[in-house]
N, C-alpha and C positions, 0 to 999 in steps of 0.2 A: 504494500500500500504506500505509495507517494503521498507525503503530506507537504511537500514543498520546502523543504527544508533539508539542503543541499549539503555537505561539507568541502569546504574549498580545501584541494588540493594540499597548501601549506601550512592545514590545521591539524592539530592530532587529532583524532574522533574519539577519544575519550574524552577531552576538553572540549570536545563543540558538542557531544551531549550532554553533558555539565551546563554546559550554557545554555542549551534548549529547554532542558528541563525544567530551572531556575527559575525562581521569580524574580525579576528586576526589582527593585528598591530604587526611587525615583520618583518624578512627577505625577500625580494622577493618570495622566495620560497613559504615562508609560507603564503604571502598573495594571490600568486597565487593558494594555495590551497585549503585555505580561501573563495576567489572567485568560485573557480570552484562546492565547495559543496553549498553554497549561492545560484550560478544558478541552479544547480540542483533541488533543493530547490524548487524556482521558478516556475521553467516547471512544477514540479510534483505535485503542486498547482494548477499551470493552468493547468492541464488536471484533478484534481481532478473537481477543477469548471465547467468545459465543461459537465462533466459525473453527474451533481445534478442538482434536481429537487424537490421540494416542493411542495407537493400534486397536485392534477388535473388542476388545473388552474394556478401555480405559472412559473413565465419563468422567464428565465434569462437571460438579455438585451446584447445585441451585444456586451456590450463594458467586457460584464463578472464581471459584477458587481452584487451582490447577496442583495435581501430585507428581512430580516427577522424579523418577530415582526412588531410592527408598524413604524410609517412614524417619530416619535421621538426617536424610540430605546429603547423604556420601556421596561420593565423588563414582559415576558410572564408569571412568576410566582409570587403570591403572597411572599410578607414579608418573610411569617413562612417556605415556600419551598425554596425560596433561602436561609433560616439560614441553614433549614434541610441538604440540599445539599453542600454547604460553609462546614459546621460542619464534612459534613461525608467527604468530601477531608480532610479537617483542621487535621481533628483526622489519617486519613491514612497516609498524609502526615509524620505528626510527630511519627509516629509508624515505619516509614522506614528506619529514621536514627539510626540506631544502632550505629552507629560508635559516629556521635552526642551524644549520650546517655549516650554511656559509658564514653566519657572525660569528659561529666558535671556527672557521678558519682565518675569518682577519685577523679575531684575537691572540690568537697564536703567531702572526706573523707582526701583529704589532707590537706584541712585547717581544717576541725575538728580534727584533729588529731596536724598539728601544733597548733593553738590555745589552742587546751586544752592540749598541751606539755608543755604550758609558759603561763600562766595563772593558776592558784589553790587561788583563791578565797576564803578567809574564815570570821569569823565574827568579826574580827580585824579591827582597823581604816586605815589603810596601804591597807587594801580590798577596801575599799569603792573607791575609784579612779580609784582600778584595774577594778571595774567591770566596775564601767562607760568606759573606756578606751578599755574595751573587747566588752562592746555592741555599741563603737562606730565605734569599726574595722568590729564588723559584718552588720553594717548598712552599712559601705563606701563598704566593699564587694560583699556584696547582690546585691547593687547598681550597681557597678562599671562590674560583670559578666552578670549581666541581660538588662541591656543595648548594653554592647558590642554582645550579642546572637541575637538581632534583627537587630541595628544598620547596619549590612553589610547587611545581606541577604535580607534585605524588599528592598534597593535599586534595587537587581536584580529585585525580583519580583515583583518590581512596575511596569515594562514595561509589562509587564504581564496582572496584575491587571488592569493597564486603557485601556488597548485594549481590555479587557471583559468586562469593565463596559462601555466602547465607542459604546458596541455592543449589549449594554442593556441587558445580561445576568442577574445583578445583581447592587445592591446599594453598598452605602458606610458602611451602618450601617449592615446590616448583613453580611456582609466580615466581619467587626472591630471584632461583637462582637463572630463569628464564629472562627476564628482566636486567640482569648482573651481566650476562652472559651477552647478551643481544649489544651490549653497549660494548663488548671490550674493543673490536674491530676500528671504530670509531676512535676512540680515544687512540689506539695506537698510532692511527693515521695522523691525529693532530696531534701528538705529544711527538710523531715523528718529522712531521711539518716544524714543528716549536724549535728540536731537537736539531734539524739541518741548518738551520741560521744560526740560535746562539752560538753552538758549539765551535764554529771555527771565526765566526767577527769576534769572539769574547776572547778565544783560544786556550780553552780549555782541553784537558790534558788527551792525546791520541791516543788509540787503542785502548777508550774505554768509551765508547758512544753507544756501543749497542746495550750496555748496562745502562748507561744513564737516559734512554728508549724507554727498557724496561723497569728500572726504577721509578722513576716518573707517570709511565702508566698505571702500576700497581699503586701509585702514589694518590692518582687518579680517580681509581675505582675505589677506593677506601674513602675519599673523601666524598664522591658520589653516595657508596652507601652508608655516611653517616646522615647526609640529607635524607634520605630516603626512611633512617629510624626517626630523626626530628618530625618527617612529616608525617610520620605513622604517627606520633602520639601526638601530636599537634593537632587540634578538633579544627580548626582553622589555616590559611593561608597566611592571613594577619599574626598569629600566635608563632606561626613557624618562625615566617620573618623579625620576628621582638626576640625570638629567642637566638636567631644566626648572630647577629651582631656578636654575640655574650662568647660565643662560642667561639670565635675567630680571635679575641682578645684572648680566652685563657688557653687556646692554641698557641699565639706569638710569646703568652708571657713564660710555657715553659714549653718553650722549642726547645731545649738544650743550651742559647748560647744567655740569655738576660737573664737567670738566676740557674747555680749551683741546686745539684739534687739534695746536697746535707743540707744547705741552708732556707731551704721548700721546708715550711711548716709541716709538722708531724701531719696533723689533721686535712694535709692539702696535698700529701707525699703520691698518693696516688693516680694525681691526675698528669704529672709527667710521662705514664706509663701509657694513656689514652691518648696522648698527644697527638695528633698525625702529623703538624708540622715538624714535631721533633724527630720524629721516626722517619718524616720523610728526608730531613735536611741531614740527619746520622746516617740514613744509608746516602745518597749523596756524598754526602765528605768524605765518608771511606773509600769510596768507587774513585771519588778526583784524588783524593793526597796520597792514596798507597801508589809508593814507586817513583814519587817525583824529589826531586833533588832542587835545593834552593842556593841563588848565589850570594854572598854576605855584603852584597854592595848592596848600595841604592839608599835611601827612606826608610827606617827602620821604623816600626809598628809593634814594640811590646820589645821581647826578646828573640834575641837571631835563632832560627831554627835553619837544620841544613836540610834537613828531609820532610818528606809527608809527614810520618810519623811523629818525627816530633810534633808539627804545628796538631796534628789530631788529640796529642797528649795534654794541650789548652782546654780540650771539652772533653777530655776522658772517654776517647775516642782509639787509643792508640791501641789496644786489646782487641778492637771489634771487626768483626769479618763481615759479607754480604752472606755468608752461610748460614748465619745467626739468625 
């Protein structure tokens, strides 16, 4: 049944049924117009219910109430079918927003391209603090865009979401990881976009790019889905957003390099451990400093370090592997 109510190409269709369904909040006018497509809405449902039926034997009760699946709402399909199914929306899904697509590609090439405008890194002691300083901008970045990408939209389509899982279409864990999963391609692409500019205008250390690809991704997807917990318990879009700010501050306040772990309040000790910027800027630094050799000239910045190593043993870094 066509009700006139199209979705444009560069919309996700989770978010333009969120929008259709809604009531506007507005003018008179507009909420009586609001109203008028809502009841339309309505009728056109019930009369789709009147006209279903589900094989030979199924009916459907006076009151036009529909049974489908069992008498708890389980899910008709195994595990591996609803990932399969989740996954091929997941992947369509994200294939539609071109418009999406293209503004997280400028973004990437306009901070690779600032960054490595004001950054030139080299084997001087006056280096060593630039990089840490540059790989700690790229962690609160990474951070702070991959978060904000989920953080609004999972609010929408959580209404969404638990009215199909209310209906036992599907779980919790194959949506997550269907969803998780549908994104990484993506991200790699832009993190590898991000990844072919900085790394040689900044000049950052060779033969370790395709780690710092891959760090950065994973850097990525973690910050993604912590948006994605904020927006789950978030009843709102509003509530998410009041609460991102909060989030990104006590990410930068214990990245690893603005306050020592002994000196982090007992009762605060934990939350260096949830960090992602810290975790992301720590694998980072290990991946740049192991291996590199420093010369004792130039602008000195603290104390001469002649290796990676040493400068890693500033953040209590020098023990720590990408194994870990």
């Amino acid at each position: 049944m066509d009700l006139g109510y199209t979705c444009a190409k560069d919309t996700g269709t989770a978010e333009y049924i969120l929008e259709v369904i809604s009531r506007t909040n507005g003018g008179p006018e507009e909420q009586e117009n609001s109203d008028q497509r809502l009841n339309q809405l309505a009728e056109a449902a019930r009369l789709s219910v009147d006209k279903m039926s589900f094989g030979s034997g199924a009916l459907v009760s006076s009151q036009n109430k529909l049974k489908i699946g069992h008498e708890k709402n389980l899910p008709g399909a195994n595990i591996f079918r609803q990932f399969k199914l989740l996954a091929a929306r997941a992947f369509h899904e994200t294939s539609r927003g071109k418009l999406a697509m293209t503004i997280k590609v400028v973004q990437q090439v306009t901070l690779g391209l600032v960054y490595g405008g004001i950054y030139k890194v080299k084997d001087d002691q006056a280096s060593v603090m630039d990089r840490f300083g540059l790989l700690s901008l790229i962690a609160i970045g990474g951070m702070n865009m991959a978060v904000a990408s989920t953080i609004r939209s999972f609010t929408k389509e959580k209404t969404i979401v638990m009215g199909e899982m209310a209906n036992g279409m599907y779980r919790t864990l194959p949506y997550f990881l269907a969803k998780a999963i549908s994104e990484i391609p993506l991200v790699g692409v832009y993190n590898a976009i991000f990844g072919a500019i900085i790394y040689p205008l900044a000049g950052l250390q060779k033969g370790k790019f395709k780690q710092f690809i891959g760090l950065t991704t994973m850097h990525t997807l973690a910050g993604e889905a912590a948006g994605l917990i904020i927006g789950a318990v978030s009843p709102s879009s509003d509530v998410a957003l009041s609460i991102f700010p909060a989030m990104i501050v006590l990410n930068i306040i214990f990245d690893g390099r603005n306050i020592s772990e002994e000196n982090t309040p007992k009762v605060l000790r934990w939350l260096p451990k949830i960090s992602l910027v810290r975790w992301g800027f720590e694998g980072l630094s290990v991946n740049e400093f192991n291996g590199l050799e420093f010369s004792t000239k130039g602008p000195r910045r603290g104390p001469v370090v002649k290796t990676g190593k040493e400068a890693l043993e500033r953040f209590g870094f020098a023990d720590r592997t990408l194994k870990e």
